[in-house]
Backbone of each chain as ProteinMPNN parsed JSONL, in Angstrom:
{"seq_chain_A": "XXXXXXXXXXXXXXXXXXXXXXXXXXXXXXXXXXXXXXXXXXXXXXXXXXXXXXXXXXXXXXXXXXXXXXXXXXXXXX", "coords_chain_A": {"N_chain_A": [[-5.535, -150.04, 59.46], [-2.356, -149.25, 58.454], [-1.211, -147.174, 56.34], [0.907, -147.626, 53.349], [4.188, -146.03, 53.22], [4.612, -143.499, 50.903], [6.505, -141.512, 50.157], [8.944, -140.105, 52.068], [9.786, -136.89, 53.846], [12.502, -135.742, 55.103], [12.733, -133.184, 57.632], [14.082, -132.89, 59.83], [16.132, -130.766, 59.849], [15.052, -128.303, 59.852], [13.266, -125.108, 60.79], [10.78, -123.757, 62.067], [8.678, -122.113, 60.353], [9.513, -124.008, 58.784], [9.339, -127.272, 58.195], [6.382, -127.231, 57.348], [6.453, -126.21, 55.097], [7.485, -127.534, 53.841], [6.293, -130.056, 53.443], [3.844, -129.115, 52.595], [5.19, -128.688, 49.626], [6.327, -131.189, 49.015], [3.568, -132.748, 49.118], [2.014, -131.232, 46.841], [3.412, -131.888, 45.204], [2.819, -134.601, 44.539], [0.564, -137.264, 43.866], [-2.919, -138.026, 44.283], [-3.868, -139.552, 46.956], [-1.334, -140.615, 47.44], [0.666, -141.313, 50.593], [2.47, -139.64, 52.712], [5.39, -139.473, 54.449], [6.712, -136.856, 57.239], [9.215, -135.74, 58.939], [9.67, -133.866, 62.07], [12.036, -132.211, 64.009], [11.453, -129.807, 65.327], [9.46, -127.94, 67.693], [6.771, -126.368, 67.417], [5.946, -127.661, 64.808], [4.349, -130.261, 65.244], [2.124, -129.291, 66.22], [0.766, -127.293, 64.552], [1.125, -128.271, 61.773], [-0.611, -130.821, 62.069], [-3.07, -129.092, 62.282], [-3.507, -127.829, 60.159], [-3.264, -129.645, 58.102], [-5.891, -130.964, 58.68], [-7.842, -128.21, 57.847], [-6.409, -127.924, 54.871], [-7.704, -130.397, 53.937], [-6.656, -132.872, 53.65], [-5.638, -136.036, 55.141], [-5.04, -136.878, 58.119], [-2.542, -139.448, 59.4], [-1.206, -140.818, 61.013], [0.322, -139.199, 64.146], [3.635, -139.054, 65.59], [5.353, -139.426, 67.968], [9.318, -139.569, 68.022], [12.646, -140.463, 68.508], [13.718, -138.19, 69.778], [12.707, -136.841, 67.505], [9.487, -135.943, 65.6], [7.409, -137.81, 64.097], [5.037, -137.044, 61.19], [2.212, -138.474, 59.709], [0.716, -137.987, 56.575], [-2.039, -138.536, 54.262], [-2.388, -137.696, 50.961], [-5.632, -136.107, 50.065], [-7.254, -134.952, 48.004]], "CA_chain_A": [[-4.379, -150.574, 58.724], [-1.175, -148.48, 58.366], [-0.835, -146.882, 55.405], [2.47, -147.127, 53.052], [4.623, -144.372, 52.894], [5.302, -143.216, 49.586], [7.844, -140.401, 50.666], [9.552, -139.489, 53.673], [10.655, -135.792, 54.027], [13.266, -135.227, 56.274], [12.858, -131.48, 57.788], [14.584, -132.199, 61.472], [17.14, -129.693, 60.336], [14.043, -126.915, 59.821], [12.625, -124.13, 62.293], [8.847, -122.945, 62.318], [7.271, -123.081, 59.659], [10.069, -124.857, 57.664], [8.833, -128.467, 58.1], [5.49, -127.373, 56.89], [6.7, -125.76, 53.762], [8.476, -128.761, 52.932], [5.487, -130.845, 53.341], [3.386, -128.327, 51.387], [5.751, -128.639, 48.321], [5.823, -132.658, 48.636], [2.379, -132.856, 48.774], [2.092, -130.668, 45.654], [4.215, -132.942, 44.249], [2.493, -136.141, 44.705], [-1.022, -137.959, 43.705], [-3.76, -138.226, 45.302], [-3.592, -141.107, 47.561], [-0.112, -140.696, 48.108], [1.106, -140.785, 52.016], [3.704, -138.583, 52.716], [5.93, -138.572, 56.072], [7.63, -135.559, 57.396], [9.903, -135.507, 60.395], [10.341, -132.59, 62.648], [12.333, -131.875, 65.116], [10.918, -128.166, 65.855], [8.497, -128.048, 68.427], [5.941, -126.171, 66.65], [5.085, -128.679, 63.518], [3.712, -131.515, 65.364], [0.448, -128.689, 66.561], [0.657, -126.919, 63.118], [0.829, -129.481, 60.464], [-2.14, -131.444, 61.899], [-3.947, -128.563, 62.094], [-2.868, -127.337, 58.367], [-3.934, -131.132, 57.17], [-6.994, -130.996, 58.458], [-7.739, -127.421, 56.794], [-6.418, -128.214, 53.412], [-8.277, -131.015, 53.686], [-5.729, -134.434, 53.463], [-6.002, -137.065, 55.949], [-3.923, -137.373, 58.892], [-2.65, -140.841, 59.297], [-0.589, -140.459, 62.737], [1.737, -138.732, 64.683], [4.316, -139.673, 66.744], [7.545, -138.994, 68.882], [10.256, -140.802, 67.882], [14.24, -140.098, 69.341], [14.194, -136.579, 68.94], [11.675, -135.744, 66.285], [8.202, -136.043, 65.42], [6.725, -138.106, 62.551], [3.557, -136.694, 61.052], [2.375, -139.304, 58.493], [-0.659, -137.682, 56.088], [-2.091, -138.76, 52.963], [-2.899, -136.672, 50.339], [-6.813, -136.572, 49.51], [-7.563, -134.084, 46.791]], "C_chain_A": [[-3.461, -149.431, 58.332], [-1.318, -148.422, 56.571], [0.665, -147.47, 54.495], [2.903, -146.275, 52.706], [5.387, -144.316, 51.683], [6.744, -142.515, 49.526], [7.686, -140.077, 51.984], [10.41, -137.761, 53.035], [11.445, -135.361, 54.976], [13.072, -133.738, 56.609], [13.673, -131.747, 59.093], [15.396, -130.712, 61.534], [16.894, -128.27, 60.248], [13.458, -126.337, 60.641], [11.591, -123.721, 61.621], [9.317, -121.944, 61.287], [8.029, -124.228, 58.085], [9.432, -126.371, 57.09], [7.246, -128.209, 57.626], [5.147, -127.346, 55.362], [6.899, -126.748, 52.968], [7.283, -129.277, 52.729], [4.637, -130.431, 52.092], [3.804, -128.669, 49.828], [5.845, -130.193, 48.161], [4.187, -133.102, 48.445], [1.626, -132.205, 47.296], [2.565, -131.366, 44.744], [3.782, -134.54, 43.806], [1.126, -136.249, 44.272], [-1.548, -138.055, 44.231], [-3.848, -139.837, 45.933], [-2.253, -141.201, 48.106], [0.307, -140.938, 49.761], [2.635, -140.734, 52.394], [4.033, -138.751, 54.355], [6.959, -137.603, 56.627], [7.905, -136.091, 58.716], [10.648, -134.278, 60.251], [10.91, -132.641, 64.194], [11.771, -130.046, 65.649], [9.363, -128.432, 66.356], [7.021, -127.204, 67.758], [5.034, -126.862, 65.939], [4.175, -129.53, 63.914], [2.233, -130.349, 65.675], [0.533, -128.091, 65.436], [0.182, -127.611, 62.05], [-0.601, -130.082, 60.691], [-3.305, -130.293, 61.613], [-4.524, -128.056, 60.269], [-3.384, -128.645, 57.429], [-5.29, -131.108, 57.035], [-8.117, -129.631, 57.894], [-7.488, -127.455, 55.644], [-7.007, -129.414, 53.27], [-7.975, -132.706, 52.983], [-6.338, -134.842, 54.799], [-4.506, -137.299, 56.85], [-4.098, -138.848, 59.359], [-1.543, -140.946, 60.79], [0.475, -139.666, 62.882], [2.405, -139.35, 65.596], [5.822, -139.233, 66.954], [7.931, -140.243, 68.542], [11.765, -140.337, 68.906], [14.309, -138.58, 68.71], [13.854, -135.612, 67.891], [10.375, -136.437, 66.465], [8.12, -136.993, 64.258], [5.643, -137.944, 62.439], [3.065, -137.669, 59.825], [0.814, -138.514, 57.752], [-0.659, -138.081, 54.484], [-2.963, -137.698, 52.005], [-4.202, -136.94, 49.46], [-7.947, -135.78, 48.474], [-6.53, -133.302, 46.346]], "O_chain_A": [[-4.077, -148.529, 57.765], [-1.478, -149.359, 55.789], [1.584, -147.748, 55.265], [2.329, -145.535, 51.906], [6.459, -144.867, 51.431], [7.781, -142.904, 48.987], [6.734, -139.859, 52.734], [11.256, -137.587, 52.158], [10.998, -134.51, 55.744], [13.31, -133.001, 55.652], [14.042, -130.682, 59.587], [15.459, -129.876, 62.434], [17.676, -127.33, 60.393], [12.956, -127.074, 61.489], [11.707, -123.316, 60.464], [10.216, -121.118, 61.446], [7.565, -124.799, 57.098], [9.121, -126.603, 55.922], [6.722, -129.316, 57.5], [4.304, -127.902, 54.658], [6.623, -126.891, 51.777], [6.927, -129.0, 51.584], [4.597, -130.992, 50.996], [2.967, -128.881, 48.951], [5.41, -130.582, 47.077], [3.83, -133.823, 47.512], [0.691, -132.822, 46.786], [2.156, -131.44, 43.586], [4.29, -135.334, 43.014], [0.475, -135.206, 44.322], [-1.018, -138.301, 45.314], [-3.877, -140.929, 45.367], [-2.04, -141.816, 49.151], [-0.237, -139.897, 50.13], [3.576, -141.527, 52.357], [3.316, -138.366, 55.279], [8.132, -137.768, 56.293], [7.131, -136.708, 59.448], [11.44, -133.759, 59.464], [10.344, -133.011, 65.223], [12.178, -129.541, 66.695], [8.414, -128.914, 65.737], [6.083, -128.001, 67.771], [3.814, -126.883, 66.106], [3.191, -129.723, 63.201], [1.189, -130.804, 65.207], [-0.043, -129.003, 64.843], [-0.931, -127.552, 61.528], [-1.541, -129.976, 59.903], [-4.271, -130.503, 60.879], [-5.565, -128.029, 59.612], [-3.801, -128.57, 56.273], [-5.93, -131.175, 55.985], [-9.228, -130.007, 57.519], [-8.4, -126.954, 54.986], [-6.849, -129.729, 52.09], [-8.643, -133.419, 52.234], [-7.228, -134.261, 55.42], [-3.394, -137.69, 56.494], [-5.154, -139.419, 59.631], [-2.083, -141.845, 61.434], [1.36, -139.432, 62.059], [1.879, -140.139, 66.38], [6.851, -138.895, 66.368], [7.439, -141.369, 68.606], [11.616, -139.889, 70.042], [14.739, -138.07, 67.675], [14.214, -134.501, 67.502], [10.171, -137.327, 67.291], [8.972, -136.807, 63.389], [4.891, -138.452, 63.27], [3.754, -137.501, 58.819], [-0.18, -138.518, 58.478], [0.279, -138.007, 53.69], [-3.972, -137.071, 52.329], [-4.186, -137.661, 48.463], [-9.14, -136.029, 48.294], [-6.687, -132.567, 45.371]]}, "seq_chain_B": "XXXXXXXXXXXXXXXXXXXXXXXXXXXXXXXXXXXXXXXXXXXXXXXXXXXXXXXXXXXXXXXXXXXXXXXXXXXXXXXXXXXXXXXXXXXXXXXXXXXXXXXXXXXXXXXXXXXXXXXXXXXXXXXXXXXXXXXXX", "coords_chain_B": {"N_chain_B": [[-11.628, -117.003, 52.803], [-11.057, -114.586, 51.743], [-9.676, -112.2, 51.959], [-6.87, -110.378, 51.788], [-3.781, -110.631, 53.99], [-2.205, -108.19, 54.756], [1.561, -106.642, 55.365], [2.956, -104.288, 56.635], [6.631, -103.137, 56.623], [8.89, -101.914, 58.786], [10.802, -102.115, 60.411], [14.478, -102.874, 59.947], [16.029, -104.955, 61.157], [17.73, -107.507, 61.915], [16.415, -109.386, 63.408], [13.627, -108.499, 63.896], [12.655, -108.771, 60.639], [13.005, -111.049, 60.557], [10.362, -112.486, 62.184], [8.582, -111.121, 60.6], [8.595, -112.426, 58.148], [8.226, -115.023, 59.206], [5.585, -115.22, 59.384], [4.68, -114.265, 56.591], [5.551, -116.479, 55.595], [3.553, -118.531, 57.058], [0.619, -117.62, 56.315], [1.064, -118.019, 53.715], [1.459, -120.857, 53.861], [-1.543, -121.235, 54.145], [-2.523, -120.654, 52.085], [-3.336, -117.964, 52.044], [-3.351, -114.588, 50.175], [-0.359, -112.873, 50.875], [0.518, -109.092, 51.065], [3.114, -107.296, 50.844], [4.636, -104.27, 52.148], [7.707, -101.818, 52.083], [9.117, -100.112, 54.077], [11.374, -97.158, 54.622], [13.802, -98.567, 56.922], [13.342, -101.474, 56.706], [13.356, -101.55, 53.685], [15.413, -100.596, 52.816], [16.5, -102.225, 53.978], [16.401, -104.789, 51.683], [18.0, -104.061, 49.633], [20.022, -105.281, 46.795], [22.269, -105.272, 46.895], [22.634, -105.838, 50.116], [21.371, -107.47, 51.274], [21.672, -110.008, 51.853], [23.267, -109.597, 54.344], [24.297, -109.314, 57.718], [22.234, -107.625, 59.603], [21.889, -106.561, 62.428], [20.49, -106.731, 65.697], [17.285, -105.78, 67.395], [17.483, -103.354, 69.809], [16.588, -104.489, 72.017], [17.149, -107.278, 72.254], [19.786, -107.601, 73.471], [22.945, -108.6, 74.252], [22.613, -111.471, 75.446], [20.451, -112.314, 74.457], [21.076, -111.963, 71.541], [23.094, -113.812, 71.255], [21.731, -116.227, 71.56], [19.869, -115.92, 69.134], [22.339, -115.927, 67.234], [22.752, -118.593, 67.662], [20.603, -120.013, 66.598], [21.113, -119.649, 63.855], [23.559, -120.582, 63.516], [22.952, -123.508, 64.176], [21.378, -123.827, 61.49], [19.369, -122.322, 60.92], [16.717, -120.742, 58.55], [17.75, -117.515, 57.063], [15.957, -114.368, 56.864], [15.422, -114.053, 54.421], [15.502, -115.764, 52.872], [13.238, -117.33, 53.711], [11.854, -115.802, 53.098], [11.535, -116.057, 50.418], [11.187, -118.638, 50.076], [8.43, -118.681, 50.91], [7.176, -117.477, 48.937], [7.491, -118.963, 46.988], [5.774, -120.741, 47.378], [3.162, -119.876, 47.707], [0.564, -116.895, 47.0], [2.61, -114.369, 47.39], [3.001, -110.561, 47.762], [5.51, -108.092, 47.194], [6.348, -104.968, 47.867], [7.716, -101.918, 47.089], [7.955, -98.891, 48.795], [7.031, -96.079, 47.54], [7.378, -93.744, 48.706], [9.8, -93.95, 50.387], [11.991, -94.846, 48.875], [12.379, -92.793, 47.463], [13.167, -90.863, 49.5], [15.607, -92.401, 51.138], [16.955, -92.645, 48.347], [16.872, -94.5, 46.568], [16.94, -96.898, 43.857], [15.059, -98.472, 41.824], [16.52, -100.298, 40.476], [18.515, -101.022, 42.265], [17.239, -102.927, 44.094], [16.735, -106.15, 45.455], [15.489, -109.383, 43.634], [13.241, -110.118, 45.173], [11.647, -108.473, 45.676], [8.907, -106.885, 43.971], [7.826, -104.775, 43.108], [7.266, -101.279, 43.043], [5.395, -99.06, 44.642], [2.971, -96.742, 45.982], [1.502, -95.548, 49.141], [-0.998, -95.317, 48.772], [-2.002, -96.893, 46.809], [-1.11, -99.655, 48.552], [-2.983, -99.102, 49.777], [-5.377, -99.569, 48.476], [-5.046, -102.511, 47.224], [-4.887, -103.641, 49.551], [-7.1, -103.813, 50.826], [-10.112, -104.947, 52.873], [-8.58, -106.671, 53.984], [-6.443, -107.566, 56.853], [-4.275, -105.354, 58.615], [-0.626, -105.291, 59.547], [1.8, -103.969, 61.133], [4.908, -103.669, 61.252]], "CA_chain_B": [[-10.385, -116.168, 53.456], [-10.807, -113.742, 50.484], [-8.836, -110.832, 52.56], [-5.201, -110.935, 52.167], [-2.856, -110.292, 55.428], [-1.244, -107.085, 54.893], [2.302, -106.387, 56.113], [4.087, -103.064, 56.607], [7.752, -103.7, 57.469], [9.804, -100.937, 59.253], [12.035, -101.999, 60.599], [15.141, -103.23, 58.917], [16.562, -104.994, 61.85], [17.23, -109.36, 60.766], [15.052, -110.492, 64.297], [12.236, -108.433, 63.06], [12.787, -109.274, 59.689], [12.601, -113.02, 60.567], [9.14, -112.214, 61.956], [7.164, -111.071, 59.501], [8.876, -114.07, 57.229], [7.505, -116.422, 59.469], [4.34, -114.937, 59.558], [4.659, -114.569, 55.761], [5.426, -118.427, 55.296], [2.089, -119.286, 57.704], [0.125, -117.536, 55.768], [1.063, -118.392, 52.639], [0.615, -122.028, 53.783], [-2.602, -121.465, 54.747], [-3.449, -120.178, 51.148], [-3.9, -116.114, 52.208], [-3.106, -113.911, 49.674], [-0.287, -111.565, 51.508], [0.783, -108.162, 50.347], [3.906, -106.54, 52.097], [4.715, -102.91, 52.132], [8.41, -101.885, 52.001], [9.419, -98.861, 54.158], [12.726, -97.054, 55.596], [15.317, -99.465, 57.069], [13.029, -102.577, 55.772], [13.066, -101.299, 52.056], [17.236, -100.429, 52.931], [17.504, -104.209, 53.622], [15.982, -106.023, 50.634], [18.608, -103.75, 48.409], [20.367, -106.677, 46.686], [24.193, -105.539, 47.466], [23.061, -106.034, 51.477], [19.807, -108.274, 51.709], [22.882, -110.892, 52.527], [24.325, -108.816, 55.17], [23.766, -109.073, 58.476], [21.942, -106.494, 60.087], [21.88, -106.733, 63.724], [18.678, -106.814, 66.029], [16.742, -105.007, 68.053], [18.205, -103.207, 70.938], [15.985, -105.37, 73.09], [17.65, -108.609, 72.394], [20.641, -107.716, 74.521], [23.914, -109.847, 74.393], [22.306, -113.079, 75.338], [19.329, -112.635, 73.193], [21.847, -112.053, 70.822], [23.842, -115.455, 71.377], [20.774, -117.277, 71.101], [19.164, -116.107, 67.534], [23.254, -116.929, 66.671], [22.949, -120.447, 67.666], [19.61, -120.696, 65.962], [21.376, -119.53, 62.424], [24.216, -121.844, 63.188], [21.907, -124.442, 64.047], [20.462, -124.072, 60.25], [17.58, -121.065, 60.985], [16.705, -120.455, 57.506], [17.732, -116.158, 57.196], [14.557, -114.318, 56.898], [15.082, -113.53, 53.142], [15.263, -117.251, 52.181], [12.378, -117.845, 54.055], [10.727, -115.026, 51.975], [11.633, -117.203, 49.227], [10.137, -120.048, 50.393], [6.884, -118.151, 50.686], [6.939, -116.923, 47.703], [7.137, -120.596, 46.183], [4.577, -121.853, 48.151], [1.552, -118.664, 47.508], [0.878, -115.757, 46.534], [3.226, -112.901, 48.442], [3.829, -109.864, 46.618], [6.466, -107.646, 48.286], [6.196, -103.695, 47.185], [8.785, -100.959, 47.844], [7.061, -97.633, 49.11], [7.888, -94.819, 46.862], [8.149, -92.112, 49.032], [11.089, -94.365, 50.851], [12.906, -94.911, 47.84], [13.183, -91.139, 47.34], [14.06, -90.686, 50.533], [16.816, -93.274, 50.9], [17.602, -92.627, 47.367], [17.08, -96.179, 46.393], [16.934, -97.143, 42.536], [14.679, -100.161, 41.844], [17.568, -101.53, 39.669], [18.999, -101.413, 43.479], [16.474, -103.948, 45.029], [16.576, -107.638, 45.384], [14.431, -109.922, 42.872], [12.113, -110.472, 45.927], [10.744, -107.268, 45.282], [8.084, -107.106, 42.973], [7.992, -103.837, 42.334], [7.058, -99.77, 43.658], [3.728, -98.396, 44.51], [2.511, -95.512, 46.936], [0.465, -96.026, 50.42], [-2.757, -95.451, 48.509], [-1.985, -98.408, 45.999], [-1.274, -100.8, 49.065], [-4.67, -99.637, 50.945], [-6.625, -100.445, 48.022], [-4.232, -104.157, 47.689], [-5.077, -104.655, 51.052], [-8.91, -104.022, 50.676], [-10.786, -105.305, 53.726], [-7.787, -107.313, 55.263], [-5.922, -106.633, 58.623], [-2.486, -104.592, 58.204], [0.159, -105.047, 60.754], [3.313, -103.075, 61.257], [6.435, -104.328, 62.122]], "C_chain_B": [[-10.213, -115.374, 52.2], [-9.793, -112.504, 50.902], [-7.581, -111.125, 52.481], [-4.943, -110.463, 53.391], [-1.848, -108.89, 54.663], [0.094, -106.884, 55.414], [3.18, -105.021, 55.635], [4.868, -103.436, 57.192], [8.653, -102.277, 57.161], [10.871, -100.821, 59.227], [13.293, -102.934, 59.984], [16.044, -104.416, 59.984], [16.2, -107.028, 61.208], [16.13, -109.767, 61.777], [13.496, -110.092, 63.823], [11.855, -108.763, 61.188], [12.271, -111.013, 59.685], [11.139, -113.068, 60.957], [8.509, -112.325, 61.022], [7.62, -112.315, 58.42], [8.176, -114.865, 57.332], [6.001, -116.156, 59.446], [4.082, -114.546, 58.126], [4.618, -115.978, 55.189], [4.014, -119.213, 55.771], [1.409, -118.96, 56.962], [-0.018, -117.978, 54.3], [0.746, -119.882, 52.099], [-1.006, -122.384, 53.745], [-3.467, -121.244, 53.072], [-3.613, -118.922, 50.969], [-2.472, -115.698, 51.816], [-1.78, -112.975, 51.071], [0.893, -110.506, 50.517], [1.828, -107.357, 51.762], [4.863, -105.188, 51.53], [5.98, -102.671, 52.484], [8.851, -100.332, 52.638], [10.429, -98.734, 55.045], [13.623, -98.468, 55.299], [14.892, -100.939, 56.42], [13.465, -102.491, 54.95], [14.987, -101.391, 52.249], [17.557, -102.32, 52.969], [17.676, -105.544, 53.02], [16.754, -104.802, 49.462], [19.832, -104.677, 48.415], [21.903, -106.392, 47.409], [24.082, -105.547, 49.236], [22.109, -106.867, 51.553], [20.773, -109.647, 52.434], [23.669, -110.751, 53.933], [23.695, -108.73, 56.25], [23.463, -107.792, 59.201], [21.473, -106.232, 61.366], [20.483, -107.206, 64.393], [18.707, -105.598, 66.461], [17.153, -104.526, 69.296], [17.653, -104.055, 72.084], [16.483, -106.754, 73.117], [18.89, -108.619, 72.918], [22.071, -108.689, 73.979], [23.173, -111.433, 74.781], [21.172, -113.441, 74.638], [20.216, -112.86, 71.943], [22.872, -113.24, 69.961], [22.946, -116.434, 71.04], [20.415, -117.204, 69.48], [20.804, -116.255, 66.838], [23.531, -117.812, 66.626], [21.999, -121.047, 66.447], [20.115, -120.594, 64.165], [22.59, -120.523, 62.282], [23.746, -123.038, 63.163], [20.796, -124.931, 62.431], [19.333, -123.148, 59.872], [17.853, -120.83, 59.433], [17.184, -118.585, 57.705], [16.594, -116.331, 56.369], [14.652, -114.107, 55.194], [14.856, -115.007, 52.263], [13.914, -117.493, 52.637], [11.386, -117.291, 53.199], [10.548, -115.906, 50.716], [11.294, -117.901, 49.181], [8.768, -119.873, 50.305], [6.174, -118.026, 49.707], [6.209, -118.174, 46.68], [6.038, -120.892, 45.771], [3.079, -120.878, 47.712], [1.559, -117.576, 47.249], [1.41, -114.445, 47.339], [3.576, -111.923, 47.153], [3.83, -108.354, 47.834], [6.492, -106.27, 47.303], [6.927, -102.657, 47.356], [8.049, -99.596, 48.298], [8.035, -96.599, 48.445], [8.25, -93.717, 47.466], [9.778, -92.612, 50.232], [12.105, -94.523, 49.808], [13.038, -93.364, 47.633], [13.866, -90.829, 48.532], [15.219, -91.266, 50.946], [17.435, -93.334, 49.544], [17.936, -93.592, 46.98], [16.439, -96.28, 44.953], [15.791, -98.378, 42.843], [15.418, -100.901, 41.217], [18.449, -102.183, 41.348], [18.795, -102.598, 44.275], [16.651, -105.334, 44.736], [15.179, -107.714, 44.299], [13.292, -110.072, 43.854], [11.508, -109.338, 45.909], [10.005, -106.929, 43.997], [7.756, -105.735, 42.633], [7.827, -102.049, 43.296], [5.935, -98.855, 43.559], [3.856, -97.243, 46.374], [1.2, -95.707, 47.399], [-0.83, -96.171, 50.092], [-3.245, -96.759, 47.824], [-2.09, -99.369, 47.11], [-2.367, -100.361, 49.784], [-5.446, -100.39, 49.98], [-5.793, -101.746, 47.86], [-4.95, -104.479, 48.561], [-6.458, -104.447, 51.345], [-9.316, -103.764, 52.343], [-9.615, -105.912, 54.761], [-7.076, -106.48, 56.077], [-4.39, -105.972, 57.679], [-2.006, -104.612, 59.458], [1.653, -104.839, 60.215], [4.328, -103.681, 62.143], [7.772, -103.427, 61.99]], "O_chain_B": [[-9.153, -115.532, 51.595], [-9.173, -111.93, 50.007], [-7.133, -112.107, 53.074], [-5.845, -109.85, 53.961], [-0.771, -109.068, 54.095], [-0.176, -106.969, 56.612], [3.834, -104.824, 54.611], [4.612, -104.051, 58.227], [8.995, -101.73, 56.113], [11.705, -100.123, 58.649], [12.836, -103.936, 59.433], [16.996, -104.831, 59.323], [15.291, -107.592, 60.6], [15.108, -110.336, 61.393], [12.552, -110.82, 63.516], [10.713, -108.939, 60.766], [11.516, -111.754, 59.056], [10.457, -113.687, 60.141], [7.935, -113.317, 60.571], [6.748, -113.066, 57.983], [7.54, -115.477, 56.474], [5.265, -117.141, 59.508], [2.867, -114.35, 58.107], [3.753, -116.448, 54.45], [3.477, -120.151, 55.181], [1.084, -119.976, 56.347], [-1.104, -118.255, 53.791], [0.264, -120.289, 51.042], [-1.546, -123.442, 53.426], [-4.64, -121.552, 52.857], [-4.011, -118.537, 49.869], [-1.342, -115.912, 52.254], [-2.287, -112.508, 52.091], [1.724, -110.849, 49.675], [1.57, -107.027, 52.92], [5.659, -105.253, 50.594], [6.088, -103.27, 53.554], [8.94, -99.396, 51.843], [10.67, -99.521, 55.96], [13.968, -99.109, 54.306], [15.707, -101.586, 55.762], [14.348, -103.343, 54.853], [15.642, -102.304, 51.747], [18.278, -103.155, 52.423], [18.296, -106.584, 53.245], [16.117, -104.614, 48.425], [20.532, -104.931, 49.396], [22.491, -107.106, 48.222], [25.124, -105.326, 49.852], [22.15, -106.992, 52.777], [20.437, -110.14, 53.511], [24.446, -111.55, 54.454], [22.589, -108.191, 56.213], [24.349, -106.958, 59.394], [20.455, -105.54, 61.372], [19.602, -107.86, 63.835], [19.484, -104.665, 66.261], [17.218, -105.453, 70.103], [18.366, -104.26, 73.067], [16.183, -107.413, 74.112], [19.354, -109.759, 72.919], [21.815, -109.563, 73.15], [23.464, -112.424, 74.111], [20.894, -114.58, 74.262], [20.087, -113.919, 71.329], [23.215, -113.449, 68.798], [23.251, -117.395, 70.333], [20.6, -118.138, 68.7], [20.708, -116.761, 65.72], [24.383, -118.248, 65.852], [22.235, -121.968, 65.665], [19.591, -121.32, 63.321], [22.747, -121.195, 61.264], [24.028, -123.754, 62.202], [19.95, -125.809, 62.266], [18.603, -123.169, 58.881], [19.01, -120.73, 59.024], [16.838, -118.267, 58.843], [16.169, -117.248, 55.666], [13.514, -113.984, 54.742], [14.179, -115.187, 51.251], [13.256, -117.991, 51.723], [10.42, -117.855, 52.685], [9.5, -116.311, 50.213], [10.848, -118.224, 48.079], [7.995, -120.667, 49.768], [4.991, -118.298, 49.5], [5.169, -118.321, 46.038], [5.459, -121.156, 44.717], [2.027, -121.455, 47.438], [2.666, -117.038, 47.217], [0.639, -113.624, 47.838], [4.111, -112.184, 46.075], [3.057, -107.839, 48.641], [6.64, -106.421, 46.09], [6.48, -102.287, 48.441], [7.129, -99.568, 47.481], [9.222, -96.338, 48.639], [9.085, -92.889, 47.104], [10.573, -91.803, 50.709], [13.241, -94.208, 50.159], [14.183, -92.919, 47.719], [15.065, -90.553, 48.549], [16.069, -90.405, 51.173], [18.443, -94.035, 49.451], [19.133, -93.87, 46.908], [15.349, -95.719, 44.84], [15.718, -99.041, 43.878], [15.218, -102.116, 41.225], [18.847, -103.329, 41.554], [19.64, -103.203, 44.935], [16.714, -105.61, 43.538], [14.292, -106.889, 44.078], [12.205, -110.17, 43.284], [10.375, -109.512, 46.358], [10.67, -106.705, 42.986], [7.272, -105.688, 41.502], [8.519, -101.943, 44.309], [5.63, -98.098, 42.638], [4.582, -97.198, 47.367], [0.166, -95.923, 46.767], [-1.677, -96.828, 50.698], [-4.249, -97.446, 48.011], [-3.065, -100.111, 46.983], [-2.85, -101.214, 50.528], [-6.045, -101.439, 50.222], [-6.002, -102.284, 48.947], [-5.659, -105.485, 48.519], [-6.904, -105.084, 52.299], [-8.995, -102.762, 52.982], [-9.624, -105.744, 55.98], [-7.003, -105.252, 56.128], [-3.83, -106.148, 56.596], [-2.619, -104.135, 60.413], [2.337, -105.319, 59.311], [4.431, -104.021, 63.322], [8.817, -103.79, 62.531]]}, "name": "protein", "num_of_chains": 2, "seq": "XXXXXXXXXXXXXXXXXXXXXXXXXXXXXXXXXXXXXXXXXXXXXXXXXXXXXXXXXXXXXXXXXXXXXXXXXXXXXXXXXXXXXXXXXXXXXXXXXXXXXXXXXXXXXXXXXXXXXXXXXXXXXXXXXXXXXXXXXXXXXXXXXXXXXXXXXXXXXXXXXXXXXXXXXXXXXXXXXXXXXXXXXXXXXXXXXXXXXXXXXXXXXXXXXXXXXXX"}
């Protein structure tokens, strides 16, 4: 079952490692349980971020190509 | 990951500059401590009346290397000193000026950008940097 997304962070208009940062600081920002989605357009994020989720230890909830960016959807689990 | 990432930065030039940024920002996502060492034309380009100022590249990026990392800043590229900033935010970076470059460049610390945390000598950042790696840029 699809999560709902609490926040969307736009980053398309960020370069390596911008869109992660961002995420970083929304996720900081939010409750546990939250799910957070970031879109990137920078080729980088989509192999980064998941990796970076599953290291800090949130929950990736999907990725996906959309027109020109990525959406990484993860929820935040401590 | 108790070791911080070390960085000595040389050269003063913005493409290598943007480097170690980004490789400041990864790390800092990741959580690791990093500690970065401030010498020569680096230390010259975090003094606040130019840290703004562009400072060319590397003779290796040529005219069309050149054209490109200008698309990528019109395009939005964060410059590498914001990005420092971003790092900073996000974990612990702490950015050090090397004292025997400040005598030599005759550089004040009232001179330096706020992203500089302060002025220690090569022996201070070995012990800082303990056990972790050090790379030179």
């Amino acid at each position: 079952m699809a999560a709902t997304i609490t926040r969307t962070v736009d980053a398309r208009g960020s370069f390596c490692p911008g869109p992660l940062m961002e995420l970083i600081r929304a996720i900081k920002e939010s409750e546990v349980g939250d799910t957070i989605a970031v879109w990137s357009a920078d080729k980088g994020s989509k192999l980064d971020i998941p990796k970076w989720i599953e290291k800090a230890g949130h929950t990736l909830v999907s990725l996906e190509s959309k027109d020109g960016y990525d959406e990484i959807v993860v929820t935040k689990a401590r | 990951m108790d070791e911080p990432i070390n960085l000595v930065l040389f050269s003063g030039t913005d493409d290598k500059l943007q480097a170690a940024a980004v490789m400041t920002a990864g790390a800092a996502a990741l959580g690791r401590r990093v500690n970065i060492f401030l010498q020569y034309w680096a230390l010259d380009a975090f003094r606040k009346d130019r840290i703004a100022t562009g400072r060319g590249l590397s003779a290796e990026a040529g005219e069309a290397g050149a054209a490109l990392v200008a698309a990528a800043a019109k395009a939005g590229q964060s410059p590498w000193h914001e990005t420092l900033r971003q790092a900073k935010e996000l974990g612990e970076v702490d950015i050090q000026a090397c004292s025997l470059s400040m005598d030599v460049l005759k550089i004040e610390e009232d001179d330096l950008d706020p992203l500089v945390d302060g002025v220690e000598g090569v022996t201070a950042f070995y012990i800082n940097a303990g056990d972790g790696h050090i790379v030179f840029i």
